[in-house]
C-alpha positions as semicolon CSV with decimal commas, in nm:
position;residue;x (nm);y (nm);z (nm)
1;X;10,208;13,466;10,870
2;X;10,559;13,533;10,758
3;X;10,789;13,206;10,625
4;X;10,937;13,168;10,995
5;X;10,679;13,113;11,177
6;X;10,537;12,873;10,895
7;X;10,829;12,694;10,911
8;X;10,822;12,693;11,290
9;X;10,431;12,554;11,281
10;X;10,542;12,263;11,070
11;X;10,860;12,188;11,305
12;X;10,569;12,194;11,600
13;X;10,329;11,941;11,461
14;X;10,676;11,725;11,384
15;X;10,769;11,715;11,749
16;X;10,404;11,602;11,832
17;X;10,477;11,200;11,698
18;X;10,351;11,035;11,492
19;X;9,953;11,053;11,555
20;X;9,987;11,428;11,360
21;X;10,201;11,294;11,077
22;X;10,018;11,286;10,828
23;X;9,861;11,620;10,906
24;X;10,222;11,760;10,852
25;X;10,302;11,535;10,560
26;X;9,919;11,680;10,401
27;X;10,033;12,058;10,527
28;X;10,328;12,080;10,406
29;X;10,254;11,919;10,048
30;X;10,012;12,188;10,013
31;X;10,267;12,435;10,110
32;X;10,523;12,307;9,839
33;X;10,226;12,343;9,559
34;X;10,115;12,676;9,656
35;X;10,435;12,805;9,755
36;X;10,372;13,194;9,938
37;X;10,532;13,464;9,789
38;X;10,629;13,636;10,091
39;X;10,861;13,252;10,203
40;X;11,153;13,273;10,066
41;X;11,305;13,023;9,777
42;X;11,614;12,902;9,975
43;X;11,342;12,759;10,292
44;X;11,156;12,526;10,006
45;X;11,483;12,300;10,044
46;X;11,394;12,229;10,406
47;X;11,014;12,186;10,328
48;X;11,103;11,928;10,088
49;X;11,356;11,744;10,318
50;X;11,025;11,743;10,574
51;X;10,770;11,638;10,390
52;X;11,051;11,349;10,264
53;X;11,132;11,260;10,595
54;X;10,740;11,271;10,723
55;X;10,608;11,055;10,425
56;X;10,872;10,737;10,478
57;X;10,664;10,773;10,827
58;X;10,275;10,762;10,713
59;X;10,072;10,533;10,613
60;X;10,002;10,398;10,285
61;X;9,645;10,574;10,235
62;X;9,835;10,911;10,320
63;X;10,145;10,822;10,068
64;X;9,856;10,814;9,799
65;X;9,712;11,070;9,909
66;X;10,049;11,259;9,897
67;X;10,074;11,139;9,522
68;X;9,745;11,234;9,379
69;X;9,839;11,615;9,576
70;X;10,198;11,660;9,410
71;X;10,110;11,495;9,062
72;X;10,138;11,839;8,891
73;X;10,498;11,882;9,007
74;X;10,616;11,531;8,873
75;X;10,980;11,618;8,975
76;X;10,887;11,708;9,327
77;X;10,696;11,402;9,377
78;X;11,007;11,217;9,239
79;X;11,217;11,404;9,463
80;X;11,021;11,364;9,803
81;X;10,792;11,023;9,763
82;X;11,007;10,785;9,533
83;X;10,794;10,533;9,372
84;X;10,734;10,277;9,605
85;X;10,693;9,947;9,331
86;X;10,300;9,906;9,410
87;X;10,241;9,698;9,084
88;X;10,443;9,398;9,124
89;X;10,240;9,278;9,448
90;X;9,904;9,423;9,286
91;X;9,985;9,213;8,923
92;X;10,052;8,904;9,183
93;X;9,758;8,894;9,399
94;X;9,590;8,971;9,019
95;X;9,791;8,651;8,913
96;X;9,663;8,434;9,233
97;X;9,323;8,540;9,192
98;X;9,333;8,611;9,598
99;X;9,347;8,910;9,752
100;X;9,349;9,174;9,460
101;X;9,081;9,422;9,604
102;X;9,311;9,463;9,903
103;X;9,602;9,502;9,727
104;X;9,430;9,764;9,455
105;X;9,278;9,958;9,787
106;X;9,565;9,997;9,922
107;X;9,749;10,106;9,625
108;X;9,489;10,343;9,518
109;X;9,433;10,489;9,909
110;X;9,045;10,386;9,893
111;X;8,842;10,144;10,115
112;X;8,787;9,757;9,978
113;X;8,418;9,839;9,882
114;X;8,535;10,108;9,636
115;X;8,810;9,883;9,515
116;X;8,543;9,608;9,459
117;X;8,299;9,865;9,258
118;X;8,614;9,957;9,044
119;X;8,672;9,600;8,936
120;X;8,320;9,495;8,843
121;X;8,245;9,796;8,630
122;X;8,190;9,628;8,315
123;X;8,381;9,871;8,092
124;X;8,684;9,936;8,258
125;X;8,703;10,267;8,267
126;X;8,670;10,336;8,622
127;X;8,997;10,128;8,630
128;X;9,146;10,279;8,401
129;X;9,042;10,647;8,531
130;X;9,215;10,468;8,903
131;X;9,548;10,332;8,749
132;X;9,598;10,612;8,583
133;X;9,539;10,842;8,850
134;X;9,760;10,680;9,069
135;X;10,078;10,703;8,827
136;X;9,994;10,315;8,738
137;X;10,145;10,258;8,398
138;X;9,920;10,160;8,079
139;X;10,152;9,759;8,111
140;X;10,013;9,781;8,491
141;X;9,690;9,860;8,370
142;X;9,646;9,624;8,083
143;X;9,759;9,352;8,289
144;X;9,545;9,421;8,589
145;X;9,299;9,449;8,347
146;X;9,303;9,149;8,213
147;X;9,393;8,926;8,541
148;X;9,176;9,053;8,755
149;X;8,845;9,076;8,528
150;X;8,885;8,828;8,253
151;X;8,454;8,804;8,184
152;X;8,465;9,165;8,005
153;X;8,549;9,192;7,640
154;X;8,959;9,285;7,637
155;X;8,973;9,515;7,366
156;X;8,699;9,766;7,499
157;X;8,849;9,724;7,824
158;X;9,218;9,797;7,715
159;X;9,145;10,095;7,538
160;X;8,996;10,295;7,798
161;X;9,317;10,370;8,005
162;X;9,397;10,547;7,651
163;X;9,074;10,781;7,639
164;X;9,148;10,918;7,997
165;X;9,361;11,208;8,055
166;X;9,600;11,218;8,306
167;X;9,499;11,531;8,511
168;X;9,164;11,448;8,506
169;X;9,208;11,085;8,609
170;X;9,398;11,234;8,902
171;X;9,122;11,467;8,972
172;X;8,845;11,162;8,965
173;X;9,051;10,942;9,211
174;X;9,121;11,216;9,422
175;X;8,717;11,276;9,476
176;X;8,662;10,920;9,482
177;X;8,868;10,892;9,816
178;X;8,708;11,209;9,953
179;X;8,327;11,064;9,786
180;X;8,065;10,858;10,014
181;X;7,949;10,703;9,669
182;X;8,057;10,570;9,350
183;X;7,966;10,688;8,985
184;X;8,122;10,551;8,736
185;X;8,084;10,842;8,473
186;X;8,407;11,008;8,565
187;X;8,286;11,211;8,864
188;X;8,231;11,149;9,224
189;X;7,896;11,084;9,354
């Protein structure tokens, strides 16, 4: 398939509203990552100016989604899905002590059940292995960290977010969305 008709696919699934949205906001991500050699450089402008347009238009889940997908091209993702300021809401349902497994689902893109299993592992690693994978600083961490499960011991918990590297903790969230089950050693179930 040559870059026009590409292009011309994407424009397609645009004009089809916004049930298919996030199927062109997914598509064309992919495209920007794995860019073809046979599309030319001066089309990615447009791509980019799509996919920004499409992702003010999706929903939350997808906009994580998006994130965890364009992590390896930090100044893409800065270019086309701005940081939305997911932390301050998270740190004050954290704060209330109501609502904070909502709030972490929907900033991490995963159901409430998963959000539950990440809070109650004892260790804080899966946490950790979350926040980090969604772009959540260590501050957001720590703090969540300590708010949300005060009963584990603070120092073991705050230094996992520092033993997890960045890739892979995108990796791990990524197949924890896609995952029917939790393991908390890293890996999806």
């Amino acid at each position: 398939m040559s870059a026009n008709p590409r292009l011309a696919r994407l424009l397609e699934l645009a004009d089809k509203g916004p049930a298919l949205r996030a199927a062109l906001a997914e598509e064309a991500a992919a495209l920007l990552m794995d860019w073809p050699a046979d599309c030319p450089l001066e089309m990615r402008p447009v791509f980019e100016n799509l996919l920004a347009r499409t992702a003010r238009e999706v929903d939350s889940a997808t906009r994580a989604r998006l994130r965890v997908r364009l992590f390896a091209d930090r100044a893409l993702l800065a270019r086309v899905l701005p940081r939305e300021d997911a932390v301050t809401p998270l740190i004050a349902a954290a704060r209330e002590g109501s609502g904070v497994v909502a709030r972490l689902a929907e900033t991490l893109g995963l159901d409430e059940a998963r959000a539950t299993e990440i809070l109650n592992e004892e260790t804080g690693e899966a946490l950790a292995i979350a926040c980090k994978g969604a772009g959540l600083s260590r501050a957001a961490y720590s703090t969540l960290a300590l708010l949300a499960c005060p009963r584990a011991q603070a120092s073991e918990r705050l230094s996992a977010y520092d033993r997890i590297a960045t890739l892979d903790a995108a990796r791990t969230l990524r197949a924890w969305r896609g995952a029917s089950s939790f393991s908390f050693d890293g890996r999806a179930a």
